[in-house]
Each structure stands twice: as structure tokens, then as C-alpha cells.
N, C-alpha and C positions, 0 to 999 in steps of 0.2 A: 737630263733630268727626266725623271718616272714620272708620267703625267696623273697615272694611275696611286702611285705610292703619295702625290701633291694631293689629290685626291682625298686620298684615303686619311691622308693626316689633318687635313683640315674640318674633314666631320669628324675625327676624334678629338679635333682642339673645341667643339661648336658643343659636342656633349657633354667634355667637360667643364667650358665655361656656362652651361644650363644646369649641370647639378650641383655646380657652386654656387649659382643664384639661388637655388630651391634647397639648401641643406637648410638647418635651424642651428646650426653649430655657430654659437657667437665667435665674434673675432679674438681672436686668443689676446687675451693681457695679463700680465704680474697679477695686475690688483685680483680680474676675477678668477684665477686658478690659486688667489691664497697663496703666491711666491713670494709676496715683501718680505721684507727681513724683519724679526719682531722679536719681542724681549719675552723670552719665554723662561724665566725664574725657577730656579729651584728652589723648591720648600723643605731645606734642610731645617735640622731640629734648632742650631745654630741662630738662624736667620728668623724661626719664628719668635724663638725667647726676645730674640735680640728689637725687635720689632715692637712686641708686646711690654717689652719693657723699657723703652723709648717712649711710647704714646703714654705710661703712666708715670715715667720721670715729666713728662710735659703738662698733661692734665691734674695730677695731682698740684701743683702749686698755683696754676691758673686757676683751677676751683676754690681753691681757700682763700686766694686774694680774691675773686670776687665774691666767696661770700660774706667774708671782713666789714670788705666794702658796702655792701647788703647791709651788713646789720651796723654799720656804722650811720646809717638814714635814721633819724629821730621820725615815728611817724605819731599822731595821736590820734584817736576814730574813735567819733560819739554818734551813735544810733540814737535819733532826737525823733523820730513818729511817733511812738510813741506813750514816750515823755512828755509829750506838748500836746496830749488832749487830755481837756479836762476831766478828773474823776468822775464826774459826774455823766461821762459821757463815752466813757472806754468802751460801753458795748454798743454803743451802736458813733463810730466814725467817723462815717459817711454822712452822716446826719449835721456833722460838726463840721466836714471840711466843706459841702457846701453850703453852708449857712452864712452868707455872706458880714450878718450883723452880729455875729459873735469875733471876739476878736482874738487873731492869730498868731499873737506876741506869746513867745517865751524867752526864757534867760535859762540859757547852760554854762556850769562852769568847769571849766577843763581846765587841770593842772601840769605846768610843763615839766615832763619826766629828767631832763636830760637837756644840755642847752642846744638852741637850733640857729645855727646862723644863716642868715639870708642869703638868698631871697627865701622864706618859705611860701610854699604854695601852698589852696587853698581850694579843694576839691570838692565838689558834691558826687557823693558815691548813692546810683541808686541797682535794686536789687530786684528781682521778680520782672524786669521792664525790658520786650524783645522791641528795641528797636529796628533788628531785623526781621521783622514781618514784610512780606513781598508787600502788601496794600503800601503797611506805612512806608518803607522805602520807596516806592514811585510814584506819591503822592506829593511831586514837588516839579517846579519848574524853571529848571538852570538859565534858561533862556531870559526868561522874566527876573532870574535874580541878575542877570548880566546887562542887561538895557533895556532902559527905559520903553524902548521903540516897541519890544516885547513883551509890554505888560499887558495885554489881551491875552497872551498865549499860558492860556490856565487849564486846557485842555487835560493834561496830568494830573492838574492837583484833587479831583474828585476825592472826596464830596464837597472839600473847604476850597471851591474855584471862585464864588461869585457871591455877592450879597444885593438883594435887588436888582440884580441887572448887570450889576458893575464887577471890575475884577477887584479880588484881593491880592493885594500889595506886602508882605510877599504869601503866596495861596498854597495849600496842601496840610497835609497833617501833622509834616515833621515840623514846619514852623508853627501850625494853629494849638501843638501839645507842649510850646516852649516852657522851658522850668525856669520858675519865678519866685522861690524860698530866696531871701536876701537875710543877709549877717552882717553884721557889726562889733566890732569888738574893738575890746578896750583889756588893759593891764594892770592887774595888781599886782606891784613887785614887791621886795621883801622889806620894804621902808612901807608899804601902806598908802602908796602913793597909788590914784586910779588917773592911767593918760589912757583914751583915746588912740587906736590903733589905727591907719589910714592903708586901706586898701587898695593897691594899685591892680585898674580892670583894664588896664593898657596891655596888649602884644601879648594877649592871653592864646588869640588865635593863629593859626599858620599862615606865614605871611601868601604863602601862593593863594590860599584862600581868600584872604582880603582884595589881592592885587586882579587876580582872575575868575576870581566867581561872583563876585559881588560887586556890581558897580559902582560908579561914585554919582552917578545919576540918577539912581534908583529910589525913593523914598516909598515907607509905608505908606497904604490907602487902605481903606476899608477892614484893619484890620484889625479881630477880634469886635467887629460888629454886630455879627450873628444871635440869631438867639441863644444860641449855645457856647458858652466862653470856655475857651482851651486853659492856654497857660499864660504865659506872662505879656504883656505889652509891652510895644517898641517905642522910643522916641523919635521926634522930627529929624533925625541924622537923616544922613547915607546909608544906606546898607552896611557898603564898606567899614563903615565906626562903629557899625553896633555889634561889639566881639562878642556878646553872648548868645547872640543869634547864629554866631557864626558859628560859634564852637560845639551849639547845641545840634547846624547843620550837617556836623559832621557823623552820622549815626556808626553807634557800637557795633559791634560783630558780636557780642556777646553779652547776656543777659541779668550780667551783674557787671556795673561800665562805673569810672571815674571822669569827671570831665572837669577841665580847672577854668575856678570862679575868678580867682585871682590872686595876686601875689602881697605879702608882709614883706616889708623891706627893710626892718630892724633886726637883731637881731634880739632871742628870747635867753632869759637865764632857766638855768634851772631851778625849780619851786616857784616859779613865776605863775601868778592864775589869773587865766583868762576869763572874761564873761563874755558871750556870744549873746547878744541880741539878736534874734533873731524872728522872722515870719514863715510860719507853718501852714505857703499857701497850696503847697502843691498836693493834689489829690495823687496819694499812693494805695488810697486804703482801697478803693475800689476793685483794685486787683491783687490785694496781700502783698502789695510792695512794700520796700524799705527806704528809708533816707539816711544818708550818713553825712557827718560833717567830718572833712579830712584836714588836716595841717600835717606837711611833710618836706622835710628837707631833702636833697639829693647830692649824690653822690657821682663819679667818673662812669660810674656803673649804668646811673639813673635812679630813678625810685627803688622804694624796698622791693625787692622781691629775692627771694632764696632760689630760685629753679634754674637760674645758670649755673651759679657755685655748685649744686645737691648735684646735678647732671658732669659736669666735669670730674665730682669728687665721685661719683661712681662709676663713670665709664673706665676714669686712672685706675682707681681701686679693681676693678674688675679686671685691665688688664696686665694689673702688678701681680695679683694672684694668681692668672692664667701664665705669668712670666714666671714666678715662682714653683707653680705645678710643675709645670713643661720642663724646669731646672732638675726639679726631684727625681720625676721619671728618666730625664735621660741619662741622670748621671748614678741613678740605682740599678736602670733595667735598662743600658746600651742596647741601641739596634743599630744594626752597619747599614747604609745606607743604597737601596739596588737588591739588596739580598731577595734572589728568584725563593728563596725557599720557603717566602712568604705567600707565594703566589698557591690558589687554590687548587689549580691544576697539578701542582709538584707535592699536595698532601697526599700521606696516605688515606683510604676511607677510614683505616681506622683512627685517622685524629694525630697517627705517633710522627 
């Protein structure tokens, strides 16, 4: 053996295990050289039609069965602000709603278009009112609505944390602005008969929200104390059982919201007329807000609304046309499919 050739080969084993260390060349794989195997489609004229008119054989009948369903919902919406101040008193409001010795009763009466079978629900829709504002939204304190042990922690609720010294039970703004308009109602049916309608305020709210945001330990303290009175007051429950507070804690994303008061558990004929008694206490007028009283039946769908069915019936519709187009042209002005002669390098300049 060459002791010289051992040599010589093991500083060229020594060099090129060092410029193997020092390349930046990553370790070769399928995945990062983009070798997997992968579905790379041809966009025959074939397979667009055929595609485009699949999505609108499917979307066109899911759109009309849920818009059916949509307008199979009996709803009825009376805008009662106002209606329920007195003439005497239409231009100045604000004068009216906080005037506490004037009184807030009115009677609306609403005719049922259509029969509604139950449960119907039983909505206050208000309009103009951002319950997402960053203030009002962090003006509350989860902690204090979940135990008792937490009812010092008001830290959040600024400016409605404290009265005298003490905490409010439960404190911030989303609670201290609660809406407190209450209804009554009663039925004149087509005999002339006036019964008494019984409103169920039971499991109006999400049960996760009763079970985990609101104690069963918790009771009001100190609230609507203040010199300045929000909205409506709580009774001696639990937090947990007072679903109007709950339902109210739940803030809108958008600035005309529904929120359900409660549910009718008979069912309504049609030409049936309801009177709504009603208290006209919540100040909306301050800020050109609205109030609306809702009753509405539901459907597999859910409430009225038309924007799934309209959206399904024009995405189908748009691509039964685009199935249809795409049919025209290929079957009036064939193009072979690959043809280089399309290719811009193989035109002449002159165009021919």
C-alpha cells in the first residue's frame, strides 16, 4: 500500500466532507423539489360546462326551498316610539321619556295576517343602538357575573363600578343600559272574545350562558342606585334566572339587533287581533333610535330572512348561464383542443 496515495486520499475525503458541511444546498426531498404526484386537471370545454352546470342543477332548488321556507315565517313588526308619545309632546321627546310622573302606557293593536303556530317568539328590535362600541363592550365583569367571591372585581366596569364606596352587583354599562319596555297582551278572536295571552320568559336565553357565565351565587347589590338610572331593574334571583339580563348581556355585532323577550305558546288564527299593552320606558329618543315590537314564527330555516334562498338562486342562476353560454360557443365556434396555432409566437404580425 502507497502511503503517499493513503495520504493523499484522506485530505481529499477531509475536503470534501468540509464542503459538505458548508454548502447551503438543502437535503434533497420529493416534497421540496415539487416531485409528489398531484392532480393536475385539464380544463376541457367539456368538463367546464359540465361543472358549471352541476353547481346550478344543485343550487337552484336549495335556493327556492329555502326561500319557501323564508317566506313560509308569519312575521309582524310595529314601530311603537313613536306612537306612544303624546301629541302634545312629539317635539320635544326627550322631555317625555325622562319625566318620570308622566305615564308610559300605551295600547297597540296588531292584526294577525296569516295563522302562526307556536311557539311564537317575541322580539324587541332596536335600531340606531351600537352595542359595539369598544367603551360599552368592556364595561362589564365576567368574573363578578361568575362568583360571588368576585364581586369586588369592578375594575372594568368604569364608570358604573361603584356607588358610595360599594360594588355594583352586577356593574358596567352593558348591564346599567338594560332595556325595560315590557308587553302584555291579550286576544280578540273572531267570536269577540278578549283572553289574556301568557308569556313565557323561561329558556329565552343560551343555556351555556346561564350554566357558565352567570352564577347561581350571584345576586344584585347596589343596583341602579346611582344618581343617574340606566334601564331596567333586577329582582332578588340569581343572576343565573334573570334571562333578560342575560339575553341583553349578550351584545349585538350590529346596529340594528333583535333580541327575544319571550315566547306565545298558543297558537294564532288568522284575523285574530292582538292588543299589546305596553310601557314606553326605554329612552331611544336621545340618540334618534327605534323600537320595534316583533312576533314571528320559525321555520327549519330559522327566522324570516330571504339572503340564503336570493344567494343560492343567483350563484345557480349565474352558473346555469355561464353553462349555457360555454354550450353556445363551443358547439357554434369548435376549438380543437392543444392547437399551437393559437399560440402568439406562431401568428403572423400581420394578424392572418
Amino acid at each position: 500500500m502507497n502511503p503517499s496515495s493513503s495520504t493523499t486520499g484522506g485530505a481529499g475525503s477531509d475536503d470534501n466532507t468540509s464542503i459538505r458541511r458548508n454548502s447551503n444546498r438543502p437535503k434533497y426531498s420529493r416534497f421540496t423539489q415539487q416531485e409528489l404526484p398531484a392532480c393536475k386537471p385539464i380544463l376541457t370545454p367539456k368538463w367546464v360546462i359540465s361543472v358549471f352546470l352541476l353547481v346550478g342543477i344543485v343550487f337552484i332548488p336549495i335556493g327556492v326551498v329555502s326561500l319557501l321556507a323564508s317566506r313560509d315565517v308569519v312575521e309582524i313588526v310595529d314601530r311603537y316610539d313613536s306612537e306612544c308619545v303624546p301629541s302634545n309632546m312629539t317635539n320635544d321627546k326627550i322631555r317625555f321619556i325622562t319625566n318620570d310622573s308622566i305615564d308610559k302606557t300605551c295600547i297597540r293593536t296588531l292584526t294577525v295576517p296569516k295563522k302562526m303556530k307556536q311557539p311564537i317568539y317575541i322580539y324587541y328590535q332596536l335600531e340606531n343602538y351600537y352595542q359595539n362600541h369598544r367603551r360599552y363592550v368592556k364595561s362589564r365583569s365576567d368574573q363578578q357575573l361568575k362568583s360571588a367571591s368576585r364581586r369586588d372585581d369592578t375594575g372594568t366596569c368604569d364608570p358604573e363600578d361603584r356607588v358610595n364606596g360599594l360594588p355594583i352587583v352586577p356593574c358596567g354599562l352593558i348591564a346599567w343600559s338594560l332595556f325595560n319596555d315590557t308587553y302584555n297582551f291579550s286576544i280578540v278572536n273572531n267570536n269577540n272574545n278578549n283572553k289574556r295571552l301568557d308569556v313565557n320568559k323561561n329558556g329565552i336565553a343560551w343555556k351555556s350562558d346561564r350554566d357558565h357565565k352567570f352564577g347561581k351565587d350571584v345576586f344584585p347589590s347596589n343596583f341602579q342606585n346611582g344618581t343617574l338610572i340606566g334601564g331596567g331593574k333586577l329582582t332578588n334571583e340569581s343572576l343565573d334566572k334573570q334571562e333578560n339580563l342575560i339575553v341583553w348581556m349578550r351584545t349585538a355585532a350590529l346596529p340594528t339587533f333583535r333580541k327575544l323577550y319571550g315566547k306565545i305558546e298558543v297558537d294564532l288564527e288568522a284575523g285574530d287581533t292582538l292588543n299589546v299593552t305596553l310601557l314606553n320606558n326605554y329612552n331611544t329618543y336621545s340618540f334618534d333610535g327605534k323600537k320595534k315590537l316583533v312576533l314571528s314564527t320559525t321555520s327549519w330555516i330559522g327566522g324570516k330572512n330571504d339572503f340564503l334562498g336570493i344567494a343560492y338562486l343567483t350563484v345557480g342562476g349565474l352558473c346555469f348561464f355561464l353553462a349555457m353560454a360555454f354550450t353556445i360557443v363551443y358547439l357554434v365556434k369548435p376549438r380543437q383542443l392543444g392547437d399551437p396555432t393559437y399560440l402568439s409566437w406562431n401568428r403572423n404580425p400581420g394578424g392572418n
